[in-house]
C-alpha positions as CSV (number, residue, x, y, z in Angstrom):
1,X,105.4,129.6,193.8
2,X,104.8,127.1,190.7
3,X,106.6,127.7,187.6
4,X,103.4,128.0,185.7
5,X,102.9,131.1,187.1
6,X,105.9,132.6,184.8
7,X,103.5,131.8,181.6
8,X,100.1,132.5,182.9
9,X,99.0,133.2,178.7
10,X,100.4,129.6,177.6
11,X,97.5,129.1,175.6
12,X,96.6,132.3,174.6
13,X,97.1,131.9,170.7
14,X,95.9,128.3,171.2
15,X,92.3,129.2,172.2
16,X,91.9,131.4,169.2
17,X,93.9,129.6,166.7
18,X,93.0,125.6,167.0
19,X,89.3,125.3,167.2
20,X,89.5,126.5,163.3
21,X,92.5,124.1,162.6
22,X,90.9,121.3,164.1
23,X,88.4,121.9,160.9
24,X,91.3,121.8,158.4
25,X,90.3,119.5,155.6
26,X,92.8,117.0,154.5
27,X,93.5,118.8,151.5
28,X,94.3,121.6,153.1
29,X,96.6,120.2,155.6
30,X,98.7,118.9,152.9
31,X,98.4,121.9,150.4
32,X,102.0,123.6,149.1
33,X,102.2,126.6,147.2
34,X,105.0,127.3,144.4
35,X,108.5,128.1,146.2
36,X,107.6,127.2,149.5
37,X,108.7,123.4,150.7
38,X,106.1,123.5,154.3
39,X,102.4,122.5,154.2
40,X,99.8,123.0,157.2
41,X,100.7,119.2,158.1
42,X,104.4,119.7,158.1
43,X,104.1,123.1,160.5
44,X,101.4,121.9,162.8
45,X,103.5,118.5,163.2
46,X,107.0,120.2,163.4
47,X,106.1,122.4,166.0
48,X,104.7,119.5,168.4
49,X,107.5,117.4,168.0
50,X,109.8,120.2,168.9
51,X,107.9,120.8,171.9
52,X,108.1,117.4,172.9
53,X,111.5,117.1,172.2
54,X,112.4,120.5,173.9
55,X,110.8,119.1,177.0
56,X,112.1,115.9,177.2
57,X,115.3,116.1,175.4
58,X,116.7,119.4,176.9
59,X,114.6,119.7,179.7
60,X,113.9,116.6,181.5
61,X,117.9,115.2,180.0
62,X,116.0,112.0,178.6
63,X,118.7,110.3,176.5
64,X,117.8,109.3,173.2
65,X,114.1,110.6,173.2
66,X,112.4,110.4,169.7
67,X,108.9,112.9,169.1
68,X,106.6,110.9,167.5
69,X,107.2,110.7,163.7
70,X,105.5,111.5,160.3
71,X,103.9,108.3,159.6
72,X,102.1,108.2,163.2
73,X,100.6,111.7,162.4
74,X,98.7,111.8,159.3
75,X,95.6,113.4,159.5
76,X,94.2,117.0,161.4
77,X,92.6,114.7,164.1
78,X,96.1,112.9,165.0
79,X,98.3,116.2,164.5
80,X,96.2,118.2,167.1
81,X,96.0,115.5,169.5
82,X,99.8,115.4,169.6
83,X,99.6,118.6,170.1
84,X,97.2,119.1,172.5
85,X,99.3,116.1,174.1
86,X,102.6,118.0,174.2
87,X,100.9,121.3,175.7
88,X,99.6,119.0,178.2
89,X,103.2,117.7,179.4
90,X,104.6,120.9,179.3
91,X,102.1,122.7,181.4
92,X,102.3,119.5,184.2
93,X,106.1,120.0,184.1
94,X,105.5,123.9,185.1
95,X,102.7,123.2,187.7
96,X,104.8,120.0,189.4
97,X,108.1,122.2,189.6
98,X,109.0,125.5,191.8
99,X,110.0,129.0,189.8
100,X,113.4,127.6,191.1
101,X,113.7,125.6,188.4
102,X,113.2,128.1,185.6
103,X,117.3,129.1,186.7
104,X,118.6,126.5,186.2
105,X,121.0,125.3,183.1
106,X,120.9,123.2,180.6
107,X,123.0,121.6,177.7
108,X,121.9,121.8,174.3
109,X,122.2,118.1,172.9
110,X,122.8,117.4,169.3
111,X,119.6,118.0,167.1
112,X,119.4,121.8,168.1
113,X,119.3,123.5,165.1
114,X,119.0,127.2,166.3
115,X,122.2,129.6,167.1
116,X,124.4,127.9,169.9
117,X,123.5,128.8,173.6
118,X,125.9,127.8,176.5
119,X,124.3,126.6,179.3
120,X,120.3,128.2,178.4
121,X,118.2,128.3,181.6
122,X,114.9,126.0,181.7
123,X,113.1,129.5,181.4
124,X,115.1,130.3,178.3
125,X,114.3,127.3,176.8
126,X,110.5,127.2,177.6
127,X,110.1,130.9,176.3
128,X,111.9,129.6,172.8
129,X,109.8,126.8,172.9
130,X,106.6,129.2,172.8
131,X,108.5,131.5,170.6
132,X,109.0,128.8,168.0
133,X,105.4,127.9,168.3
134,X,104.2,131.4,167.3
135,X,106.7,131.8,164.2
136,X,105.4,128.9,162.9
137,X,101.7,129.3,163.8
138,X,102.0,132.8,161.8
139,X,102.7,130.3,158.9
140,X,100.3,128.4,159.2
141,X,98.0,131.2,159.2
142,X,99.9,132.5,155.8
143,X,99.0,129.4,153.8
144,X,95.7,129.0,155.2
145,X,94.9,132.7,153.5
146,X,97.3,131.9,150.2
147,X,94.2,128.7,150.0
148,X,91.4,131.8,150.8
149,X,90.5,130.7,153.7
150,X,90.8,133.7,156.5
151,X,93.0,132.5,158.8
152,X,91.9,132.6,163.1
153,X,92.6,136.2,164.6
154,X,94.4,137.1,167.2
């Protein structure tokens, strides 16, 4: 049994959610409102970099792995590719590798920000990865309806 299988809904919010952010306006991507430091660009950008960086990083152990930066992801077109990219990786990873692997550990290397985990299994990791994917998507969703625009539902 493939470790896919543990996340047959990977792309659930995806379906609904990207179509309408691939038709974010450049404006819009790079909109801020008063108090709050995050546009669309920053989210959508932030959250495929983690995911790379969660799979290669953590999961695969690749020293000194950089997720591509700011400067090579300016626009809607380039920040949804990357993300579409990451996604991509991920789900080969779970469909080239047995549930075995799901169980076993990992070490946290320097750059996790979240509360310290000793020794997180691959499935704990995966599952935070698509956790952190959601909290920010809900943001994204928040600024697009702070600009008037009604955000994808669920």
């Amino acid at each position: 049994m493939k470790a896919i299988e543990q996340f047959v809904h990977i792309n659930d919010l995806r379906d609904r959610f990207f179509p309408q952010y691939e038709t974010i306006t450049q404006e819009q991507l790079e909109w801020k409102t008063d108090g709050y430091a995050n546009n669309i660009a920053f989210l959508l950008r932030h959250t495929a970099q983690a995911e790379d960086w969660f799979l290669h990083a953590v999961i695969l152990e690749k020293q000194d792995f950089t997720p591509k930066r700011k400067k090579e992801l300016t626009n809607t077109e380039e920040i949804m590719d990357y993300l579409k990219e990451t996604r991509e990786n991920t789900i080969n990873f779970l469909e080239q590798n047995e549930m075995s692997i799901l169980k076993e550990t990992r070490t946290m290397p320097d750059g996790f920000r979240g509360k310290n985990v000793e020794n997180p299994t691959v499935e704990w990791i995966v599952k935070r990865m698509f956790d952190h994917e959601v909290y920010h998507l809900a943001q994204v969703n928040i600024l697009l309806r702070l600009q008037g625009i009604d955000p994808p539902s669920m």
